[in-house]
C-alpha positions as protocol buffer text, in pm:
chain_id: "A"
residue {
  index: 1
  type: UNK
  ca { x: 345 y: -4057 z: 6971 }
}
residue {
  index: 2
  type: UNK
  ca { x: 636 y: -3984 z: 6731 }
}
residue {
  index: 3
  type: UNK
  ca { x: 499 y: -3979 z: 6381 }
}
residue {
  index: 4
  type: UNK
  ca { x: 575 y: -4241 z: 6141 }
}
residue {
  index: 5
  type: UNK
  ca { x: 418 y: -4386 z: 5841 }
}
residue {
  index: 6
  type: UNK
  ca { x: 347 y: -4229 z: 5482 }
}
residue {
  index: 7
  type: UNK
  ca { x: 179 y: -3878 z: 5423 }
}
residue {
  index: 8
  type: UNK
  ca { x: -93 y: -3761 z: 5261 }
}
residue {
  index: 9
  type: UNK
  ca { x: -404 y: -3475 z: 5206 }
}
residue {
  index: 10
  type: UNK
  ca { x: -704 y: -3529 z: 5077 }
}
residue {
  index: 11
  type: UNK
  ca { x: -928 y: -3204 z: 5050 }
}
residue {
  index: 12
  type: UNK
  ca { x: -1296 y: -3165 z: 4948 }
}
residue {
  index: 13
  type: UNK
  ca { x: -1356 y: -2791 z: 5083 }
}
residue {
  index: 14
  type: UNK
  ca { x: -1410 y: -2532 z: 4832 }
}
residue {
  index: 15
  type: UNK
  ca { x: -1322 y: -2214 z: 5026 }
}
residue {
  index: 16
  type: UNK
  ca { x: -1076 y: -1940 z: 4914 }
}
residue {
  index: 17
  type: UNK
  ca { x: -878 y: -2049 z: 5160 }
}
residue {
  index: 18
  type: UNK
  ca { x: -823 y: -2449 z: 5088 }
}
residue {
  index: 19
  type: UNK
  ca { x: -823 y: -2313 z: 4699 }
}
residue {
  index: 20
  type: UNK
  ca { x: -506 y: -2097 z: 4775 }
}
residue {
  index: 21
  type: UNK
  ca { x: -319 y: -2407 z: 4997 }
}
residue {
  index: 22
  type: UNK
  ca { x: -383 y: -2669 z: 4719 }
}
residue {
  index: 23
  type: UNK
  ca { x: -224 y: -2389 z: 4436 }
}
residue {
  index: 24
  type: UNK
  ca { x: 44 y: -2382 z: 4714 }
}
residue {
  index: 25
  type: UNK
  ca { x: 131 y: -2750 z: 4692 }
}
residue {
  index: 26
  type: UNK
  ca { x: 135 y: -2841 z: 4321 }
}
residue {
  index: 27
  type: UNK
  ca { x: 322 y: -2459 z: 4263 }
}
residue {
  index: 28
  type: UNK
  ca { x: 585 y: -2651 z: 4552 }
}
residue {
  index: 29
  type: UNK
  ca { x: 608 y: -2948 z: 4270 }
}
residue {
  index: 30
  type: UNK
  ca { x: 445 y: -3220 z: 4470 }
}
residue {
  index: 31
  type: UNK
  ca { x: 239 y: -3481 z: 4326 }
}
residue {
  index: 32
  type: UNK
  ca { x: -140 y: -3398 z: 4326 }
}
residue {
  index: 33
  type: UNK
  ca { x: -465 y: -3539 z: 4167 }
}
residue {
  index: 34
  type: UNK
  ca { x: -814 y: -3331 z: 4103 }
}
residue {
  index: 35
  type: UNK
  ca { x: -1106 y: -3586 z: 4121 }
}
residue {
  index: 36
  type: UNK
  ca { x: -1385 y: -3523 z: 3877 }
}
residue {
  index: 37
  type: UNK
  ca { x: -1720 y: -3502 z: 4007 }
}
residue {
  index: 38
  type: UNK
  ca { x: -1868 y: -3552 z: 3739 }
}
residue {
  index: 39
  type: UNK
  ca { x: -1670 y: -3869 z: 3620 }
}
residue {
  index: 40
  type: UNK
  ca { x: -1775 y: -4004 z: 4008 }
}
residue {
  index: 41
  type: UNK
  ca { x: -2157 y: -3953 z: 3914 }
}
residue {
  index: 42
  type: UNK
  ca { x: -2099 y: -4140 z: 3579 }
}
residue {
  index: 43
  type: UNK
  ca { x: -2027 y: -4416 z: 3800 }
}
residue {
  index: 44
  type: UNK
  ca { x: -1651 y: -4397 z: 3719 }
}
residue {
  index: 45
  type: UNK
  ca { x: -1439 y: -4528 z: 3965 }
}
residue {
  index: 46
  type: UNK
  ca { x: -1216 y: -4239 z: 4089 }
}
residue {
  index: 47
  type: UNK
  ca { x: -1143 y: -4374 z: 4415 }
}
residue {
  index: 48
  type: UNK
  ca { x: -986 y: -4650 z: 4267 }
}
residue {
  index: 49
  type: UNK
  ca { x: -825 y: -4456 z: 4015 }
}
residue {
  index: 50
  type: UNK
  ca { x: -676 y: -4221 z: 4291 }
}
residue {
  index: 51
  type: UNK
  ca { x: -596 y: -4499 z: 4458 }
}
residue {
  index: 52
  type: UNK
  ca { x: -384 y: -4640 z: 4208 }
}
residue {
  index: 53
  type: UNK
  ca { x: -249 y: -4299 z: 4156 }
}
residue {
  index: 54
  type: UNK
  ca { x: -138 y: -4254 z: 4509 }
}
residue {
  index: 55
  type: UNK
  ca { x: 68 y: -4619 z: 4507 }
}
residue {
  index: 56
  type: UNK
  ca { x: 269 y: -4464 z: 4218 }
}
residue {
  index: 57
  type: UNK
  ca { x: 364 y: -4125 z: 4428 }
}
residue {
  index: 58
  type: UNK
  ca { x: 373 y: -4171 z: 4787 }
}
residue {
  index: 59
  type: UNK
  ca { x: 642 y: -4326 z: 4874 }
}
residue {
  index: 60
  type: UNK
  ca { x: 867 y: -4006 z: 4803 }
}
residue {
  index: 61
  type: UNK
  ca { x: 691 y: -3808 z: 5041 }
}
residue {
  index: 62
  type: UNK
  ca { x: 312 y: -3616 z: 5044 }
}
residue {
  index: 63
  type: UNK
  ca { x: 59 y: -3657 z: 4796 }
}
residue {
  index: 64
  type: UNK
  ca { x: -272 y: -3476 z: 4714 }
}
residue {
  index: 65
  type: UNK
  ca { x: -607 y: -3561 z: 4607 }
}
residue {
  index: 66
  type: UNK
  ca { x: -890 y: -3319 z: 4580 }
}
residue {
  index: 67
  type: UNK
  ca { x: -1208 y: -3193 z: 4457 }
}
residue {
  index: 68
  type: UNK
  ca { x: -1091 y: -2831 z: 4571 }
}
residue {
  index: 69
  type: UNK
  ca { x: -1198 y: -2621 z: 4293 }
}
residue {
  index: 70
  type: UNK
  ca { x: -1315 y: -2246 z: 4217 }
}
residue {
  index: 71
  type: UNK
  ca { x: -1655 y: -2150 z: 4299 }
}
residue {
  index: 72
  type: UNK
  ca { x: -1752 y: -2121 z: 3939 }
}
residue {
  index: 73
  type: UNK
  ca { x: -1670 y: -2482 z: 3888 }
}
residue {
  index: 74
  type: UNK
  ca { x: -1866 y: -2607 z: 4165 }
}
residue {
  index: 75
  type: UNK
  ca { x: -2156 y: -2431 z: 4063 }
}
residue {
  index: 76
  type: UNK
  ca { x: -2166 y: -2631 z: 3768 }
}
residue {
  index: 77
  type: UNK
  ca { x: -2125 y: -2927 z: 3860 }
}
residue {
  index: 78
  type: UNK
  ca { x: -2412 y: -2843 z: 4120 }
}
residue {
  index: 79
  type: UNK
  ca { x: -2609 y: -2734 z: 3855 }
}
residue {
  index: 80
  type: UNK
  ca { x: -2573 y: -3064 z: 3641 }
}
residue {
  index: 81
  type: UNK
  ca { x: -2632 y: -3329 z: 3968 }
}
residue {
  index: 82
  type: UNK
  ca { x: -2770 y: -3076 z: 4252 }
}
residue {
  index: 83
  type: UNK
  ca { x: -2628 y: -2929 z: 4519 }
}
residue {
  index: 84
  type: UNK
  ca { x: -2688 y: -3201 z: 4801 }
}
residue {
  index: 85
  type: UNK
  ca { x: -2565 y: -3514 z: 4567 }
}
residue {
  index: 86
  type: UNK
  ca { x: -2283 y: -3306 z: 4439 }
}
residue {
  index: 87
  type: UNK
  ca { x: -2165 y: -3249 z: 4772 }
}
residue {
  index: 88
  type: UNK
  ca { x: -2274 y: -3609 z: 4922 }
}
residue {
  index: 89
  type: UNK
  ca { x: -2101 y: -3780 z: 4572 }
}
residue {
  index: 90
  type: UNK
  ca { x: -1753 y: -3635 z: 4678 }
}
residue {
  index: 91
  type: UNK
  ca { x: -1736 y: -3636 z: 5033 }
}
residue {
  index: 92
  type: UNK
  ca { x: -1822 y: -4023 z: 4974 }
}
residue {
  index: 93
  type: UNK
  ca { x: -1526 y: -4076 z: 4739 }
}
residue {
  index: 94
  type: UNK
  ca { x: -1279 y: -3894 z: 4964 }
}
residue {
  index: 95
  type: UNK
  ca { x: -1393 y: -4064 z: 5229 }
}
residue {
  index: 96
  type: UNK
  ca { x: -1334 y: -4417 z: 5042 }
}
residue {
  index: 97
  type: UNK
  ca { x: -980 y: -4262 z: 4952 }
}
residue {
  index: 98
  type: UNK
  ca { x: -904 y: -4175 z: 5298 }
}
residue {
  index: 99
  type: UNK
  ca { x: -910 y: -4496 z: 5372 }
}
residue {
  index: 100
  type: UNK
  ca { x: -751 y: -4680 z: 5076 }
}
residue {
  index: 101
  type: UNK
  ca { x: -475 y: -4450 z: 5155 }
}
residue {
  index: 102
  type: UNK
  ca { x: -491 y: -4554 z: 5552 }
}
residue {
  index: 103
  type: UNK
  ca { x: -506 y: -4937 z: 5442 }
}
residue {
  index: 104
  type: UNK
  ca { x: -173 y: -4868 z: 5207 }
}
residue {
  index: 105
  type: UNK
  ca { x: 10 y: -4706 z: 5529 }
}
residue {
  index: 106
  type: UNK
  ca { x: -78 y: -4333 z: 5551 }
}
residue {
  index: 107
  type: UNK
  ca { x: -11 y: -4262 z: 5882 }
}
residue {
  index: 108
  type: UNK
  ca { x: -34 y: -3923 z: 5893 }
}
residue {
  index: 109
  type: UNK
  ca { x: -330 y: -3770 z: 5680 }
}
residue {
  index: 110
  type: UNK
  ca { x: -436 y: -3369 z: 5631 }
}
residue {
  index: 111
  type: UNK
  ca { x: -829 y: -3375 z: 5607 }
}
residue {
  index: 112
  type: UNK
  ca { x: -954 y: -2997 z: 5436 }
}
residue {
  index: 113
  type: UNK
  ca { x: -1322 y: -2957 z: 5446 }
}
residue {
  index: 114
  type: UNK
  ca { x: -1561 y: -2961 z: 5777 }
}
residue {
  index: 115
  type: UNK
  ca { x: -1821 y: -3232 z: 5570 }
}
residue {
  index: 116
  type: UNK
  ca { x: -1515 y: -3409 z: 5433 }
}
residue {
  index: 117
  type: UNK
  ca { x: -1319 y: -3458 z: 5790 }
}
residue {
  index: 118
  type: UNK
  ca { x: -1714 y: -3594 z: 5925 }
}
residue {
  index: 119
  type: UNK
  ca { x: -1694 y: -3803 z: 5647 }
}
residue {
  index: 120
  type: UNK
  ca { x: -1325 y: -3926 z: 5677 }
}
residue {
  index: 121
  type: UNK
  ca { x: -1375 y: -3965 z: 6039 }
}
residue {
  index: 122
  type: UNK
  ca { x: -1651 y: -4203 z: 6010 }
}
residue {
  index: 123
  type: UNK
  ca { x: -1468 y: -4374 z: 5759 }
}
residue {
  index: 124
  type: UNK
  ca { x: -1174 y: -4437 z: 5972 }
}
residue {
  index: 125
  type: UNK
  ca { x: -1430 y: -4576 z: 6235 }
}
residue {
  index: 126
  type: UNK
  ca { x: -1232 y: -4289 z: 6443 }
}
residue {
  index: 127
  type: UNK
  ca { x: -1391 y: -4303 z: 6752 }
}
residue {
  index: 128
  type: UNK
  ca { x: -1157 y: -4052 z: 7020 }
}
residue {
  index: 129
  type: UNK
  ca { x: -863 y: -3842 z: 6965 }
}
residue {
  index: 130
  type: UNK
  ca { x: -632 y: -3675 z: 7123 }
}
residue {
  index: 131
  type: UNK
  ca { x: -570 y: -3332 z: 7066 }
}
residue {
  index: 132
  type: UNK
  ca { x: -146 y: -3231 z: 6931 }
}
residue {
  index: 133
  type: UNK
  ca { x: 54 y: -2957 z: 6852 }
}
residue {
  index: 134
  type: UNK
  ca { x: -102 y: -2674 z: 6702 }
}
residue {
  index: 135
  type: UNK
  ca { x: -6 y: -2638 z: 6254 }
}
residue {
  index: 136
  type: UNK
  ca { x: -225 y: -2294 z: 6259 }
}
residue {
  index: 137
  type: UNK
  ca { x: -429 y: -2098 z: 6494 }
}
residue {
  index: 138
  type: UNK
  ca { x: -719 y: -2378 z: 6576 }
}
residue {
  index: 139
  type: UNK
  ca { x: -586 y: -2625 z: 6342 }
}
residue {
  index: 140
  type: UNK
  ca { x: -387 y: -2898 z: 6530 }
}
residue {
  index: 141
  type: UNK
  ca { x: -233 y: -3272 z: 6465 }
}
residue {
  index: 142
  type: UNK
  ca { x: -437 y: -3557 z: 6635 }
}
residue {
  index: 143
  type: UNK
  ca { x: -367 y: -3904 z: 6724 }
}
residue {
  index: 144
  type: UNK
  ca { x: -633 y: -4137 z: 6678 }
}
residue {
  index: 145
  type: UNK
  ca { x: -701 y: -4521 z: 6682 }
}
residue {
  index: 146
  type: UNK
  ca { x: -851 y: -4689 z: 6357 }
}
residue {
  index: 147
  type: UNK
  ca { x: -974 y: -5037 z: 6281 }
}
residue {
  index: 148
  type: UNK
  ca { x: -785 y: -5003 z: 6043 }
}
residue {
  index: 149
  type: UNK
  ca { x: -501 y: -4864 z: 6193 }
}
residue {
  index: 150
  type: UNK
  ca { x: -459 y: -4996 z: 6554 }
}
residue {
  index: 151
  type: UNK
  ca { x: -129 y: -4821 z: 6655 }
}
residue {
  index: 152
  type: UNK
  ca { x: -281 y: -4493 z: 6557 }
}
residue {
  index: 153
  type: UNK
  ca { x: -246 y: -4216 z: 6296 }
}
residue {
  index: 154
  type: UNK
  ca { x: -201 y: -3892 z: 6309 }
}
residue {
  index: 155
  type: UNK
  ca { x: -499 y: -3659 z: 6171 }
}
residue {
  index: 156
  type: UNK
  ca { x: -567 y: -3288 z: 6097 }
}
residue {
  index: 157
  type: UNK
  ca { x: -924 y: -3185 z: 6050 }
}
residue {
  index: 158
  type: UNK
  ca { x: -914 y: -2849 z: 5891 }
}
residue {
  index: 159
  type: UNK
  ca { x: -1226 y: -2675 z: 5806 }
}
residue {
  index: 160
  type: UNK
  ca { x: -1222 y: -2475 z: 5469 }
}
residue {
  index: 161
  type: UNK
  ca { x: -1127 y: -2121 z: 5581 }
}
residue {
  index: 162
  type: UNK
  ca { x: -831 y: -2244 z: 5814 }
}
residue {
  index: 163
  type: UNK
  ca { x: -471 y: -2193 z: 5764 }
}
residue {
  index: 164
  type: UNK
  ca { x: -200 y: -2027 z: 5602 }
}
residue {
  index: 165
  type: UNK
  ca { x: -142 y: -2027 z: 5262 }
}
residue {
  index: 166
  type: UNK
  ca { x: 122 y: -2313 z: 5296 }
}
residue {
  index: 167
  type: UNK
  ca { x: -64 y: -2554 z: 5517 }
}
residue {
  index: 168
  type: UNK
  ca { x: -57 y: -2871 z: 5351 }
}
residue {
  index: 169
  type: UNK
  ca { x: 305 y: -2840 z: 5352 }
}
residue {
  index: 170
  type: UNK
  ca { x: 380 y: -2686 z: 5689 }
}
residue {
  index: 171
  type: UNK
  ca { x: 160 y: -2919 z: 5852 }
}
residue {
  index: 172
  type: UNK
  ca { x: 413 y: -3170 z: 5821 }
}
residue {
  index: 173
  type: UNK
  ca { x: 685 y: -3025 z: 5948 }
}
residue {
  index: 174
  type: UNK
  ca { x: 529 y: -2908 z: 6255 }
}
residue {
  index: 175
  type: UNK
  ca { x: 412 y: -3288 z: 6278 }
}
residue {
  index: 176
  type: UNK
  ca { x: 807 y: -3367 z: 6251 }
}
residue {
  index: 177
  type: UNK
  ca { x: 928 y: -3103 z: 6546 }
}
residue {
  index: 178
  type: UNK
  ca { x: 657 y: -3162 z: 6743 }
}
């Protein structure tokens, strides 16, 4: 189906590769937020706070949200809460965000991270897709139906290590010729 609908990323992958496509999109001047794991462990609420966030930006085009950060960083913040509920904490909250952002009228939603996109998808209560036009080698759009979006959105599940450097942006352009 012909995309419609607002855009949006939300990435919880670490890898080199995700690292390098979120520098990509805030060096291209669009509007991006880094969640704190640590603040989400305090029992802060940074979905709600991204939420907000998002409401203020999306409407003139793509925004980001992520916990993407360098491997240092991560190993911190698994050293403070453990590796498992440091991992678990975040995919959680982007998963919560994915759908705030699906119940405010993303229609078309980047997922970066292999546990993230599990997460998102059950989320989503995504259930089937069908398989789009390629953004990268083994990367491609999806259309699937939602609860909470009956008509359908369209979704890329891109493990960490996937894609060009400009992915979050190409992706939806390719989603726009296809």
């Amino acid at each position: 189906p012909t995309a419609t609908g607002l855009q949006a990323v939300v990435s919880g992958s670490c890898s080199a590769a995700t690292n390098a496509q979120v520098a990509h999109f805030i060096a291209s001047g669009r509007p991006a937020l880094a969640l704190e794991p640590l603040r989400i462990a305090a029992g802060e609420d940074e979905a709600g706070k991204a939420l907000a966030w998002a409401r203020q930006h999306i409407a003139s085009g793509p925004v980001l949200i992520y916990s993407t950060a360098e491997s240092a960083a991560v190993k911190a913040v698994q050293g403070r809460l453990g590796v498992e509920q440091a991992g678990a904490l975040v995919e959680q909250t982007i998963a919560a965000i994915a759908r705030g952002l699906v119940e405010m009228g993303v229609r078309q939603l980047v997922v970066a991270g292999g546990e993230t996109s599990g997460a998102c998808v059950q989320a989503l209560g995504i259930e089937q897709m069908r398989i789009g036009p390629q953004i990268d080698p083994g990367v491609p759009w999806c259309h699937a139906a939602s609860p909470l979006a009956p008509q359908g959105l369209h979704l890329t599940l891109k493990s960490g290590n996937f894609g060009t450097t400009d992915f979050f942006t190409k992706a939806f352009g390719a989603l726009a010729s296809a």
